[in-house]
VOKOL-327333 format. One record per residue (C-alpha): residue in one letter; chain; residue number from 1; z, x, y. Coordinates in Angstrom, 1 decimal. Each point is the difference from the previous one (the first is absolute). Layout:
VOKOL-327333
<pt><code>a</code><unit>A</unit><pos>NUM</pos><pz>Z</pz><px>X</px><py>Y</py></pt>
...
END
This chain:
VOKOL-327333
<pt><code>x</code><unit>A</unit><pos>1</pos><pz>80.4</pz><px>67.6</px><py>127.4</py></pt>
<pt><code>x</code><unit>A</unit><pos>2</pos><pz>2.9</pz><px>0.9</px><py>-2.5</py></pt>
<pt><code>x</code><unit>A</unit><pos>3</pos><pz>2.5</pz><px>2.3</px><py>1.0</py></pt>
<pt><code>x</code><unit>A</unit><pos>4</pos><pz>-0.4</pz><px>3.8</px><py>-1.0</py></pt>
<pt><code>x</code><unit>A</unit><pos>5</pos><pz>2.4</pz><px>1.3</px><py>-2.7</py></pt>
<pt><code>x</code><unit>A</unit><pos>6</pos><pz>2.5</pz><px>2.4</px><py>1.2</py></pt>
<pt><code>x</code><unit>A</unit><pos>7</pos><pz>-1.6</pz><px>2.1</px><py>-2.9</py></pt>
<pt><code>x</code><unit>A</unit><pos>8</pos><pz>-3.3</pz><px>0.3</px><py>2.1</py></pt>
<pt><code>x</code><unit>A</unit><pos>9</pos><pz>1.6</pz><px>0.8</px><py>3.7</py></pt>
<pt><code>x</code><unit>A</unit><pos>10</pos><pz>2.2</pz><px>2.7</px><py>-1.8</py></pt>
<pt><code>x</code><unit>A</unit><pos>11</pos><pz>-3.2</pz><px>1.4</px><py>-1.7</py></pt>
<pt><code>x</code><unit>A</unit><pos>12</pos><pz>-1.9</pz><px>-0.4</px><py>3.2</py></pt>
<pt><code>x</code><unit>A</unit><pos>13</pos><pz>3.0</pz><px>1.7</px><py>2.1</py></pt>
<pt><code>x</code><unit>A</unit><pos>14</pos><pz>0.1</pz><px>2.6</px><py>-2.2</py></pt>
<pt><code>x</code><unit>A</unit><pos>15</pos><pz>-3.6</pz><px>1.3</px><py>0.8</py></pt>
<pt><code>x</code><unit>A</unit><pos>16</pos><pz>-1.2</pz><px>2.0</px><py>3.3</py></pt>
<pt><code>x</code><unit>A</unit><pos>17</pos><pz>-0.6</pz><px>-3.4</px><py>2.1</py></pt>
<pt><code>x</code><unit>A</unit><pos>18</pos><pz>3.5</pz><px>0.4</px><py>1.2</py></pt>
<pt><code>x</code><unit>A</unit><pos>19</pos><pz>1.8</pz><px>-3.3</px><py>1.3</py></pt>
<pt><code>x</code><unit>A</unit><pos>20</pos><pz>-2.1</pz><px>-3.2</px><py>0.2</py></pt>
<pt><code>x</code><unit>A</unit><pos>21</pos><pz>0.3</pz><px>-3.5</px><py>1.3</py></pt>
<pt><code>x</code><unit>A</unit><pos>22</pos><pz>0.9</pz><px>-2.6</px><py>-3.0</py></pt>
<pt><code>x</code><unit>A</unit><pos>23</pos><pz>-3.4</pz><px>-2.0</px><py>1.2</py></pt>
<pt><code>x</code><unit>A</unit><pos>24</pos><pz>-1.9</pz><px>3.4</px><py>-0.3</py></pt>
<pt><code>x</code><unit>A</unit><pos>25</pos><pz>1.5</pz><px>0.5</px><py>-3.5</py></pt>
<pt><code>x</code><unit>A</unit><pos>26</pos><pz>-0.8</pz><px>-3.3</px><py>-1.1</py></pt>
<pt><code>x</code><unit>A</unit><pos>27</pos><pz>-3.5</pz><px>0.0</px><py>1.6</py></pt>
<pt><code>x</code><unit>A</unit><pos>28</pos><pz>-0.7</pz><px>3.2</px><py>-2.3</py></pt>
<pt><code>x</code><unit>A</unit><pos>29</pos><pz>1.3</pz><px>-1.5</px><py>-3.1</py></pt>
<pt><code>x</code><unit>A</unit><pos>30</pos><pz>-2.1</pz><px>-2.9</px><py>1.0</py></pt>
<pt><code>x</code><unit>A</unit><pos>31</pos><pz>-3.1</pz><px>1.9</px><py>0.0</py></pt>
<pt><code>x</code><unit>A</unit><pos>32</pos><pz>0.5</pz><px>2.2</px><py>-2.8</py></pt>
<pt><code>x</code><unit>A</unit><pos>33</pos><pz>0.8</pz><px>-3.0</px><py>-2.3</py></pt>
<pt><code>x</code><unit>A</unit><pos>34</pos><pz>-2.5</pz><px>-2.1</px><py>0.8</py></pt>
<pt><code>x</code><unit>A</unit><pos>35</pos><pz>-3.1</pz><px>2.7</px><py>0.4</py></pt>
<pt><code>x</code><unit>A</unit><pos>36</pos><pz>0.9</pz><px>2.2</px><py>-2.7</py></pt>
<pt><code>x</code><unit>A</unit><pos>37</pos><pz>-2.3</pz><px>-1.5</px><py>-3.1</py></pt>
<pt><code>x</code><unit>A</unit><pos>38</pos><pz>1.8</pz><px>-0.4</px><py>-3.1</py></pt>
<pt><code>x</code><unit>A</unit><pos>39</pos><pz>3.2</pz><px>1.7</px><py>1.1</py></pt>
<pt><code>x</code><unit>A</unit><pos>40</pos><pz>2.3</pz><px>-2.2</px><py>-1.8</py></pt>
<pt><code>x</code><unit>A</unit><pos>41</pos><pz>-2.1</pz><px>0.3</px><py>-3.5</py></pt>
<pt><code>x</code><unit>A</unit><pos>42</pos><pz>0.8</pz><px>4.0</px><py>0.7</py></pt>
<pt><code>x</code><unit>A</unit><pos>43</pos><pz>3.1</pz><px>-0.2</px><py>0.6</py></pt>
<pt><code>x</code><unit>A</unit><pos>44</pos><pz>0.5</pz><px>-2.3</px><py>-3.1</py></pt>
<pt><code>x</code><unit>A</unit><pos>45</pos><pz>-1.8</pz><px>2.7</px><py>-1.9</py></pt>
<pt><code>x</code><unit>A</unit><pos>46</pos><pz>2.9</pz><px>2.4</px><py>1.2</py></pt>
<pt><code>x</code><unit>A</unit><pos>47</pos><pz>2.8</pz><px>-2.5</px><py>-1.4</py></pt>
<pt><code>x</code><unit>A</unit><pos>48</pos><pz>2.0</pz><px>1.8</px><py>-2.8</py></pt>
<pt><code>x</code><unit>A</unit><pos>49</pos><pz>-1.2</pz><px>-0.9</px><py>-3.3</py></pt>
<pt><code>x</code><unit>A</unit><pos>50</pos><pz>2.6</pz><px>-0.9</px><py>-2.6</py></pt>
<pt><code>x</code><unit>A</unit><pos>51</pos><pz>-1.6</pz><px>0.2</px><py>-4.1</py></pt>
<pt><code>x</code><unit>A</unit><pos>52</pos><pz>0.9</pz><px>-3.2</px><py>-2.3</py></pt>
<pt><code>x</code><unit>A</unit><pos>53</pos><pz>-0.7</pz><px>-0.1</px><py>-3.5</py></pt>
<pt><code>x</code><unit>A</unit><pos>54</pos><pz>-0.9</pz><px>-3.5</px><py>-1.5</py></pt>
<pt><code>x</code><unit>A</unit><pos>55</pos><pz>1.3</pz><px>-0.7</px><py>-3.7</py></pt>
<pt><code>x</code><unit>A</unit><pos>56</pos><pz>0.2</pz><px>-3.6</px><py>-0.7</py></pt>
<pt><code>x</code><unit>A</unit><pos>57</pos><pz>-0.6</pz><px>-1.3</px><py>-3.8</py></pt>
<pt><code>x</code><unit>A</unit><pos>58</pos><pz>-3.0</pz><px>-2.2</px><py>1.3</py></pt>
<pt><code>x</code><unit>A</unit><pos>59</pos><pz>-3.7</pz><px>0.8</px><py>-0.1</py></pt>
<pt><code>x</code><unit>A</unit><pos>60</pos><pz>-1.7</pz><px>2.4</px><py>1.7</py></pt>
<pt><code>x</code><unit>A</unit><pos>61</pos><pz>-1.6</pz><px>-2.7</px><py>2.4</py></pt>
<pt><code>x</code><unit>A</unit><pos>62</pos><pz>3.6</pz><px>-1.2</px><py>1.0</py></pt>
<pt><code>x</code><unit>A</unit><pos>63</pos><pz>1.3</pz><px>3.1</px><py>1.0</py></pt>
<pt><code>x</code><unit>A</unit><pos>64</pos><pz>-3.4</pz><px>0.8</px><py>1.8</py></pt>
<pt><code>x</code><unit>A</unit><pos>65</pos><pz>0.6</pz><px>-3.1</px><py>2.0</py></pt>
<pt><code>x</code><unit>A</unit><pos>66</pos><pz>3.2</pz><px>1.4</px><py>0.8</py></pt>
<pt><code>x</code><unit>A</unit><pos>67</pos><pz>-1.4</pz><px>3.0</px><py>1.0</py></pt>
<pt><code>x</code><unit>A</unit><pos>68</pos><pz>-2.0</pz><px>-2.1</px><py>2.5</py></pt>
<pt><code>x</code><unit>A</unit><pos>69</pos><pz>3.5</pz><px>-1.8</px><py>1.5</py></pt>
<pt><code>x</code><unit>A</unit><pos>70</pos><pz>1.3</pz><px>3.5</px><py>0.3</py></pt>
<pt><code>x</code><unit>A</unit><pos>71</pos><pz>-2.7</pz><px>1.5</px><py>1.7</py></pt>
<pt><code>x</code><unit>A</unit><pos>72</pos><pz>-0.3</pz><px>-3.2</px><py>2.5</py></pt>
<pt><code>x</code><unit>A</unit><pos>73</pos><pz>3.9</pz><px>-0.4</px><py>1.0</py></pt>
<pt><code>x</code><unit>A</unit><pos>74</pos><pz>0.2</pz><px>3.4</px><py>0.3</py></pt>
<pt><code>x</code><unit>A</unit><pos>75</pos><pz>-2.7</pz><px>1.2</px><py>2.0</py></pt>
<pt><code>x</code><unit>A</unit><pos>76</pos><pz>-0.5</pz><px>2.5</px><py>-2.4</py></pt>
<pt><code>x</code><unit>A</unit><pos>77</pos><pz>3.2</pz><px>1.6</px><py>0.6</py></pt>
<pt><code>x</code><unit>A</unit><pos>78</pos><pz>0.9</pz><px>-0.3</px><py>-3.4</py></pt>
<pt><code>x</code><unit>A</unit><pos>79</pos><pz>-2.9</pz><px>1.5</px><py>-2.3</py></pt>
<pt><code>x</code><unit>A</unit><pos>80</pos><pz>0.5</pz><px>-1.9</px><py>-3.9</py></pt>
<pt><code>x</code><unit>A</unit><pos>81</pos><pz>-1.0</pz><px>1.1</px><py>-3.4</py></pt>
<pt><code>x</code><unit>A</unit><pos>82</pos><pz>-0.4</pz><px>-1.7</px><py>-2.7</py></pt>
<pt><code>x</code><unit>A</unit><pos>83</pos><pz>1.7</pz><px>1.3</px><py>-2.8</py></pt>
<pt><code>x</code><unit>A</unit><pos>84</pos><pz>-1.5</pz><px>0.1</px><py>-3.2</py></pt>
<pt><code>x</code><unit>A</unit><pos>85</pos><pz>2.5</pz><px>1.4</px><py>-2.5</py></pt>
<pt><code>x</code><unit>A</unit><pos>86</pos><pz>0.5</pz><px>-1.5</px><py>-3.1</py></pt>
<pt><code>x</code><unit>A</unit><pos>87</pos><pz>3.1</pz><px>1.3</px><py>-0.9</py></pt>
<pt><code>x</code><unit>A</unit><pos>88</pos><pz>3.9</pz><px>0.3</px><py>1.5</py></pt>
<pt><code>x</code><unit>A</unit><pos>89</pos><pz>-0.7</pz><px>4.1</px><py>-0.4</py></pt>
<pt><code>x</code><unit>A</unit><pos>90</pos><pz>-3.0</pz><px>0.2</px><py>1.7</py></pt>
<pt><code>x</code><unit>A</unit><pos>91</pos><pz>0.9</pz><px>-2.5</px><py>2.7</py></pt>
<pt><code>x</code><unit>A</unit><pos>92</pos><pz>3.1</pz><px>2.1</px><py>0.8</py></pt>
<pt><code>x</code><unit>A</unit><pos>93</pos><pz>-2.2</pz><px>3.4</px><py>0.4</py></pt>
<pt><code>x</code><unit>A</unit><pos>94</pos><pz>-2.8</pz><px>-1.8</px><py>2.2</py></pt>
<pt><code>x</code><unit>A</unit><pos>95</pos><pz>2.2</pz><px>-2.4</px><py>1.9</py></pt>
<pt><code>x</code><unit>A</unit><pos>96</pos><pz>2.0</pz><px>3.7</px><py>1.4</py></pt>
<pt><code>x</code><unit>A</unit><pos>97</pos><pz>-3.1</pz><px>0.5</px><py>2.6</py></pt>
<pt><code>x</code><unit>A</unit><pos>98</pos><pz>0.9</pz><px>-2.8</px><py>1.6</py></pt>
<pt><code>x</code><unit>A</unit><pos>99</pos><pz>2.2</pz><px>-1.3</px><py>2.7</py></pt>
<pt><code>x</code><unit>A</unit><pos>100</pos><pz>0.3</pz><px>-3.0</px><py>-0.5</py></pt>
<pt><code>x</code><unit>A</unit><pos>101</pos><pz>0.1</pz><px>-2.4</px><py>-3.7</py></pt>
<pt><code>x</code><unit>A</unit><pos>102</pos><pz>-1.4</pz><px>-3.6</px><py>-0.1</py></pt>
<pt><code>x</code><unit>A</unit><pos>103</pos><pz>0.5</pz><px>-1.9</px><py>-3.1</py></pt>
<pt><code>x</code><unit>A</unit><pos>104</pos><pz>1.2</pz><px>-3.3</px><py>-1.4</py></pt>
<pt><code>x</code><unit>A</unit><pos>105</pos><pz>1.6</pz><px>1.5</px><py>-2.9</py></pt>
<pt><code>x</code><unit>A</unit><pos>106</pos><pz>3.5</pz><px>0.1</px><py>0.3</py></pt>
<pt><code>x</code><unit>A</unit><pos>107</pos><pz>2.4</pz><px>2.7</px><py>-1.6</py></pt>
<pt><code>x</code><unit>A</unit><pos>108</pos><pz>-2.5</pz><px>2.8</px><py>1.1</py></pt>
<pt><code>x</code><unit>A</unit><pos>109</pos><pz>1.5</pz><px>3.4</px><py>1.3</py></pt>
<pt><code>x</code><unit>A</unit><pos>110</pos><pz>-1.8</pz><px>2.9</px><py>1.3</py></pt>
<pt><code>x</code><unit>A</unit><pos>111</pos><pz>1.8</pz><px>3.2</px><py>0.8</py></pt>
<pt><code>x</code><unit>A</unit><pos>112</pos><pz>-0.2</pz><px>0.8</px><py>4.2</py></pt>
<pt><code>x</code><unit>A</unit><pos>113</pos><pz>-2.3</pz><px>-3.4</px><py>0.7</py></pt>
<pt><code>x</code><unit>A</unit><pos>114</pos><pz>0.8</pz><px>-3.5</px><py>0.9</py></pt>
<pt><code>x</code><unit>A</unit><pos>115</pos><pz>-1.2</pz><px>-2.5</px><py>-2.3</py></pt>
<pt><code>x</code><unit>A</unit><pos>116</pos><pz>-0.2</pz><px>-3.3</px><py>1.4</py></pt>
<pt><code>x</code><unit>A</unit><pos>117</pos><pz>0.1</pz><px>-2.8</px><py>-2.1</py></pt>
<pt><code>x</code><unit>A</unit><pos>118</pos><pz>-1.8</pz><px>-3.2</px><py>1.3</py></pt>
<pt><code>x</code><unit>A</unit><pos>119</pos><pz>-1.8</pz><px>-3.1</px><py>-1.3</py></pt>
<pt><code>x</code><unit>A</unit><pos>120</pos><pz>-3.5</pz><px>0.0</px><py>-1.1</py></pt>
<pt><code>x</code><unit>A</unit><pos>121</pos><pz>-0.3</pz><px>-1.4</px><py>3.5</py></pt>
<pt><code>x</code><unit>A</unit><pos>122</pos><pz>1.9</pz><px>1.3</px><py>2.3</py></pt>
<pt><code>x</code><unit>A</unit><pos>123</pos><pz>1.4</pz><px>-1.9</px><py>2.7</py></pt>
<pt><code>x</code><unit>A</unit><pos>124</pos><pz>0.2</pz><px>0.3</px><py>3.4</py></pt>
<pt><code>x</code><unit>A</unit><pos>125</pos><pz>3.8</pz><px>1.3</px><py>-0.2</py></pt>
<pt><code>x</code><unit>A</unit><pos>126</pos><pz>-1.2</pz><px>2.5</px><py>-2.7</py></pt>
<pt><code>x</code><unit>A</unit><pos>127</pos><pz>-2.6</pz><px>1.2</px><py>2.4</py></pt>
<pt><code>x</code><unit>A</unit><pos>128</pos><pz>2.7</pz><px>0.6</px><py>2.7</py></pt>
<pt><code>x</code><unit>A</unit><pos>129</pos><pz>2.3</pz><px>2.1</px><py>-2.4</py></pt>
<pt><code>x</code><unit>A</unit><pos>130</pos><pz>-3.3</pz><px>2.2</px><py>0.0</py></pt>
<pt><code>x</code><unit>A</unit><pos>131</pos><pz>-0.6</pz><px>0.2</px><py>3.0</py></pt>
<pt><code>x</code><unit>A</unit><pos>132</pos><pz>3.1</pz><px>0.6</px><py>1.2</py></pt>
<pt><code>x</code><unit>A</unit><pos>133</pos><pz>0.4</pz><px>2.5</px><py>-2.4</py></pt>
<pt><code>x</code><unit>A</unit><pos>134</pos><pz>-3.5</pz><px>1.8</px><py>1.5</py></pt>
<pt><code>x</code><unit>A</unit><pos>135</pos><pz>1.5</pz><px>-0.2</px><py>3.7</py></pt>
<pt><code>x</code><unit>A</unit><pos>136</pos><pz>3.7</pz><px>1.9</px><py>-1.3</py></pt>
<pt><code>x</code><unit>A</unit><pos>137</pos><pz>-1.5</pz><px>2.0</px><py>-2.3</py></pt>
<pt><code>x</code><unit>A</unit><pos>138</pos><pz>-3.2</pz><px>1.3</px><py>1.3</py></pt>
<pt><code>x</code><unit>A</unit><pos>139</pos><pz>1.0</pz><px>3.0</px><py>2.1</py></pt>
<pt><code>x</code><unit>A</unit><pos>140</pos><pz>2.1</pz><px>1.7</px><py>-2.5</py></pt>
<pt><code>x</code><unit>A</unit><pos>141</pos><pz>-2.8</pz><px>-0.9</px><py>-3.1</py></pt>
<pt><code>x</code><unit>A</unit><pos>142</pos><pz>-0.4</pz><px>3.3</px><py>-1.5</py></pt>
<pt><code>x</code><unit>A</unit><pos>143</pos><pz>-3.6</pz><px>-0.7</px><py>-1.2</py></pt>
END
């Protein structure tokens, strides 16, 4: 059996059961995680969600199948829209209800929202700038 985070004992000490034995702690944790049905697809539901707008100059199918990368990497922790604009105006006005900017078009700017600029197919080093970006950014996303 894997060893119980000291998250979970300070969690568990912190309720009315008072002090318990580390095999006690870890045969609760045992039970819970293995009896409780779904329990880690709820607590993924509870994962904060960070919003990224997709605006690549491909078709619509490309970016949908980018969409689909997103959404499987990410758990959907990261919820992507496809961005449909046609013009630099009305790119800048949508793109502000996002937290996040995907593109492949370089030079683009948008006012209080990263814009990351990646290759019609990202790579694996592009998907770790993301995510890392997710995992320092997420708690302090004001969306």
């Amino acid at each position: 059996m894997k060893k119980i985070t000291p998250n979970f004992k300070e969690e568990l000490s912190k309720s009315n059961l008072g002090e318990l034995e580390t095999h006690t702690i870890n045969s609760f944790a045992y039970t819970i995680f293995t009896n409780w049905q779904n329990l880690m697809l709820e607590l993924e539901k509870l994962a904060p969600k960070m919003s990224v707008g997709l605006f690549f100059n491909t078709d619509v199918e490309h970016m949908r199948m980018l969409k689909d990368k997103i959404t499987y990497l990410f758990n959907n922790n990261l919820e992507s829209t496809i961005i449909m604009d046609l013009s630099l105006k009305s790119f800048t006005k949508h793109a502000q209800k996002y937290d996040i900017v995907l593109t492949n078009i370089t030079g683009l700017h948008v006012n209080n929202v990263p814009v990351f600029c990646v290759p019609v197919f990202p790579t694996t080093k592009d998907w770790v700038v993301i995510h890392n970006y997710y995992e320092k950014n997420i708690k302090t996303s004001p969306k």
